[in-house]
Each structure stands twice: as structure tokens, then as C-alpha cells.
N, C-alpha and C positions, 0 to 999 in steps of 0.2 A: 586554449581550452578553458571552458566556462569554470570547471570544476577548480576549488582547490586543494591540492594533494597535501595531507594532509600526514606526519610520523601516525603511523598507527597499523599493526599487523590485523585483521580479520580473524576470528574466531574460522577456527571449519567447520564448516557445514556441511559439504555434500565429498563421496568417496572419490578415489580416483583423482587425477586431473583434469582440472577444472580450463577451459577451452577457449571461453570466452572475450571478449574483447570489454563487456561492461559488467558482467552477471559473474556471481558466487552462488548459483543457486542450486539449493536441494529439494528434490519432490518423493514426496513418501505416497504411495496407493492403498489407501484400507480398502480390503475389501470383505470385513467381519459381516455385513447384513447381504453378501450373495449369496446366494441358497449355491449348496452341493452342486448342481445341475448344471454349473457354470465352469468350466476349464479355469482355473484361479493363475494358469502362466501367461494367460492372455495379460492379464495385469501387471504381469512383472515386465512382461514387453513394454505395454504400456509406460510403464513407472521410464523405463529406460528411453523411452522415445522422447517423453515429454522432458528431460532431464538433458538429454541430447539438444531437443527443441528450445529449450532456453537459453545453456549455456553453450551453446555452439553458433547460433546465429549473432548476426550483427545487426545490433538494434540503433545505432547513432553514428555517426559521421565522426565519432570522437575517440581518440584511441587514451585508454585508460591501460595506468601501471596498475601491478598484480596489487598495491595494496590501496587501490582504488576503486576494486570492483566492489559491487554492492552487494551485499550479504542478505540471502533473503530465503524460505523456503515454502513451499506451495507444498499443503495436507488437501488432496482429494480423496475425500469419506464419498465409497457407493454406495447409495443409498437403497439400490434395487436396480433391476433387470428386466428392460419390457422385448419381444422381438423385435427383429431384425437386427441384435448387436446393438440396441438401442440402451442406455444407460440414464441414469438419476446418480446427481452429488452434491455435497456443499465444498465449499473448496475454501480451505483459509490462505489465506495470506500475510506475508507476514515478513517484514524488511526492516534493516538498523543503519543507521546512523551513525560513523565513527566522528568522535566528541575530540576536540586537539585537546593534547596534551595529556592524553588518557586512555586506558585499555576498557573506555564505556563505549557501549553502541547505544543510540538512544531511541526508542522506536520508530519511526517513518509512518509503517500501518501496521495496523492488526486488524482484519476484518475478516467474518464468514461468508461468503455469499453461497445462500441457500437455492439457489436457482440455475445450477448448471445440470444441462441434460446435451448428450450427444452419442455419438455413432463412432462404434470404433472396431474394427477388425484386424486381430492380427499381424500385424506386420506394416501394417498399413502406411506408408508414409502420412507425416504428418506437415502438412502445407499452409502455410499463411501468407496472403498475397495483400499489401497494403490496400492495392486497388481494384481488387477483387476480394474483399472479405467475404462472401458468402461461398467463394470456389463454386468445385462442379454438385456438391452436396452439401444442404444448408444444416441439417442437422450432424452430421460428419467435422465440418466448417465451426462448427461453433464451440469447440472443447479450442480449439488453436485460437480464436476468436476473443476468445475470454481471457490465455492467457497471453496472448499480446497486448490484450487491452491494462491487465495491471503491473505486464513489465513497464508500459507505454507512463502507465500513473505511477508507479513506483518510480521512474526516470525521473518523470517531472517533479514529486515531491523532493527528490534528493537534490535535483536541478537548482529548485525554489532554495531550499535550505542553503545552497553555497554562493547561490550570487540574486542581487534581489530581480524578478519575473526570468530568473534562468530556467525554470520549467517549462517556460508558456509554449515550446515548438512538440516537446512531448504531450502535455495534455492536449491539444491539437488533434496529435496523431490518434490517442484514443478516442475523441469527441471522431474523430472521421470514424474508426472503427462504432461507435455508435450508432452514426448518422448511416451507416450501410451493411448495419448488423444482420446474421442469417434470419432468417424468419421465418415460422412454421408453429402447427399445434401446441408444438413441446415444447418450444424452444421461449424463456421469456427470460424478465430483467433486463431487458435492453431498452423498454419503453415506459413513459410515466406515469401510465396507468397499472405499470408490475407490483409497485409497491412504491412506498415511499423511501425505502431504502434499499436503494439499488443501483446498477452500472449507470444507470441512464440520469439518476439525481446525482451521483458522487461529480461524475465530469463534467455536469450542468452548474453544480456548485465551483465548480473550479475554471468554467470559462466565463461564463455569465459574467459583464463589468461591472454589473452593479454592485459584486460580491469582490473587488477588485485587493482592497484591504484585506484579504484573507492572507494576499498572496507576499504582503508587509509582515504579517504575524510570524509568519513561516520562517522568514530569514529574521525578522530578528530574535526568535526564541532560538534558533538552531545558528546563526554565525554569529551575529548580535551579544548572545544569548550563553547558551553551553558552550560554545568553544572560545569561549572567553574567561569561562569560569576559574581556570585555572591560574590566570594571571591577573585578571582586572574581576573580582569575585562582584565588589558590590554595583560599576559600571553593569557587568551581566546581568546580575538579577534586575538592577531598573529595566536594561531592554527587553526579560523577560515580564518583566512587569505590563510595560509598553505592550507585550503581545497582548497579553489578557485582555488589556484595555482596550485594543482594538478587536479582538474578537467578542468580548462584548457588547460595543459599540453597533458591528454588524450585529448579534442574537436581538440585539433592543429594535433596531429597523427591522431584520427580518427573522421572526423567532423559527425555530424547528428547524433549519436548513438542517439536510443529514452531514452538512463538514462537519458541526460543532461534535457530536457525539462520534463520530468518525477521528475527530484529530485527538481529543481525548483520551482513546481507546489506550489502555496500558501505559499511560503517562504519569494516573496518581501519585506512585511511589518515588519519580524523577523529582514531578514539581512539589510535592510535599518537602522532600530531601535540599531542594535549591531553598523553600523563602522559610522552612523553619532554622533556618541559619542565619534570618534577617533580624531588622529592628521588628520594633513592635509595630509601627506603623506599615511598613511593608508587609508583617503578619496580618495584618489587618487588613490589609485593601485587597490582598491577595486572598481569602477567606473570603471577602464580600462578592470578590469577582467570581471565585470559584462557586459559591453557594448558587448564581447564574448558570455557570456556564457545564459544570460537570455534576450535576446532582445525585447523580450512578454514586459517586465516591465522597460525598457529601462528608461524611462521618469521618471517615479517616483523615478531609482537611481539619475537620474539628478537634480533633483528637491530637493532631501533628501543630495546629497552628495558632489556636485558642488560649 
């Protein structure tokens, strides 16, 4: 197995026993903006199906011990109610990273995708077929669609972090789920013209070779990196260093790619915490990188590293 197991117990996340062969996942259902007019147990079915549907299925070829599942939870906020059972959400997501030597998880993702729309009735089973992703209803199809696609990228980031392109067979599987996504009126973020931040640029950024050093920064900030921290502190932080420098590297050839603001996301306080425990010099190169690459959290490098 690609992975490596690693002493570290999993925070819990989701009730009950958990079923799984790779997933610790928990999904929560808001459904504060459905008007009265909507049966609100439909969504608890829901919440249970989808919770079923993750942690119950077998998403890899690879059998993982209990303290090697992946710790993650999926918030789908309804945003409203059109006919036929037709639905509006954003959906967060959100996955950690267990650090050796430590009861830290360190982020993987945090992301909202503002573009989930689908069809769901009641009891409905809920189906996903690698080779038929759009099944026999593309709007129905695509709530299972979306989250296969960021079990599919959560696998691969974690893949990434423990051995270097050990993601590359999962992001794959999501770029398929892409390249044969449902299609219809409602239904978007699977195509390049959705937005600039969305399903179809995240896995574009993550297959595309010319973006290839991305997939360098990944393993040495997270094995390289933090889980090294513990016993070889200042070895780590240069190969965290090393990451910056190459995600830099790519932001100066190709600026705006959505990884850079994507791999960021909920990291400030990790990488503040790692290099203001360094020299001055590593305070400094690390500030100059950051002043590029995260300018969201700008101020707090300055504050932390200055």
C-alpha cells in the first residue's frame, strides 16, 4: 500500500459506526432557506443516504486500518426548491491530514462549491457508476457525481501527501468523472466556462503536466514537511520552504491557477506556526513567498513573521 500508516487516532466525526474501507466521513443537511411547503424528513433521509453513500462504498483497490481512514465532512446548505424534487446548494468540503508524531490533522481541503443542483426523491437509492456517470437521470446523477468526484480528489491529495504522484490514479478518476459529467440546464461547474473556480479548473490544475511541480510541493510540505516536524524540526521546515518555492515558481509562469488559492485555504495558522519558529532568514524568504502566494492572509504573515 501506497499509504503510510501512520500512530495517530482520528478525531470523530461522524455517529455510529463508521463502515468504510477508506472514508471517516460525516455529512450534515441544512435545510434553513426551504420554505414550510417542503417535508424537511425528506432531508434527513437524504443526510442518511448520502452518509451511507460515502462511507459505505469502496472507493480504491486498497484496504486501509481503522486509523487510516480519512477524516472529512461534506455541509450541503439548500439553498431553495424548484419542481419536480429539483434542488439548489453549496456544498463544503472539508478533509485532514494526520501529522506523525502528533494528535494534529492538517488541512487537505476546505472548499465551497457554490454550484450543486440535483434531483432527489425520497428514498431514492443513490447510484454512482464510474462508467456511466450521468446514469438514467442527469440531474438526479449529479448530487452522487459531485460527491464522487471530491472523494475521488480528496483520495488523491492524501495519496500526493504520503508518497510522491501517489495521487495521480485518483485524480484520474475524477478528471473521468469530468470529462462525462451529467449535463443539463441546471446543472454546471463541470465546464470552463462555469467559472473560474470550479470542478472542472481544480482537476484541470491537478492533471495538466505542465502544472507537474504542484504535485512536488504536496509531498514535501505534508511528508517532507509536517511529519517530519517532530523529530528533524529544522530539516522540515526547509522542505517546507522547498514547497513554497516551487509553488511559486509555478504562480510566476502561470499566475491565477485556482490550486494556488485552493491549497492555501485554512493553512495560515499551520504555516505561520511552522517558520515563526525559524531564523530570520527563513522568516524572511518565507514572508516574501507568502506575500505571492496567499495575499487572503497577508497581514497575519506580517504580524507572525516580521
Amino acid at each position: 500500500m501506497q499509504r503510510i500508516l501512520i500512530g495517530f487516532i482520528f478525531f470523530a466525526l461522524g455517529a455510529g459506526q463508521v463502515r468504510s474501507q477508506e472514508l471517516q466521513a460525516n455529512v450534515t443537511v441544512l435545510t434553513n432557506r426551504i420554505g414550510s411547503g417542503v417535508d424537511k424528513r425528506i432531508f434527513q433521509t437524504l443526510q442518511t443516504a448520502l452518509y451511507d453513500f460515502l462511507n459505505s462504498r469502496k472507493w480504491t483497490n486498497e484496504t486501509f486500518a481503522n486509523g487510516e481512514k480519512i477524516a472529512c465532512n461534506f455541509l450541503l446548505n439548500l439553498n431553495g426548491s424548484q419542481d419536480n424534487n429539483t434542488y439548489s446548494a453549496t456544498l463544503t468540503v472539508q478533509a485532514g491530514r494526520p501529522i506523525f508524531n502528533s494528535s494534529y490533522q492538517s488541512p487537505l481541503i476546505n472548499f465551497m462549491d457554490e454550484s450543486v443542483s440535483f434531483r432527489y426523491i425520497q428514498f431514492q437509492s443513490l447510484d454512482f457508476n464510474d462508467n456511466r456517470v450521468q446514469g438514467t437521470d442527469p440531474v438526479a446523477a449529479n448530487l452522487t457525481a459531485i460527491f464522487a468526484y471530491y472523494v475521488y480528489t480528496i483520495m488523491g491529495l492524501d495519496f500526493d501527501s504520503f508518497g510522491l504522484r501517489g495521487g495521480d490514479p485518483y485524480f484520474q478518476k475524477a478528471l473521468n468523472i469530468v470529462n462525462n459529467a451529467p449535463e443539463g440546464s441546471s446543472i454546471a461547474g463541470w465546464k470552463p466556462f462555469d467559472g473560474v473556480r470550479n470542478r472542472y479548473w481544480l482537476i484541470e490544475n491537478l492533471t495538466n503536466t505542465k502544472y507537474n511541480p504542484l504535485h512536488d510541493a504536496i509531498y514535501n510540505y505534508y511528508r517532507q514537511g509536517l511529519d517530519k516536524m517532530y523529530d528533524h524540526e529544522n530539516d522540515a521546515r526547509q522542505s517546507m520552504l522547498s514547497a513554497l518555492i516551487s509553488l511559486n515558481d509555478i504562480n510566476t509562469e502561470f499566475p491565477n491557477i485556482m490550486f494556488m488559492q485552493f491549497f492555501f485555504q485554512g493553512k495560515a495558522t499551520e504555516i505561520s506556526n511552522v517558520f515563526k519558529k525559524g531564523t530570520p532568514d527563513e522568516k524572511s524568504r518565507a514572508l516574501d513567498l507568502l506575500t505571492r502566494l496567499d495575499v487572503s492572509n497577508l497581514n497575519r504573515y506580517k504580524q507572525d513573521l516580521q
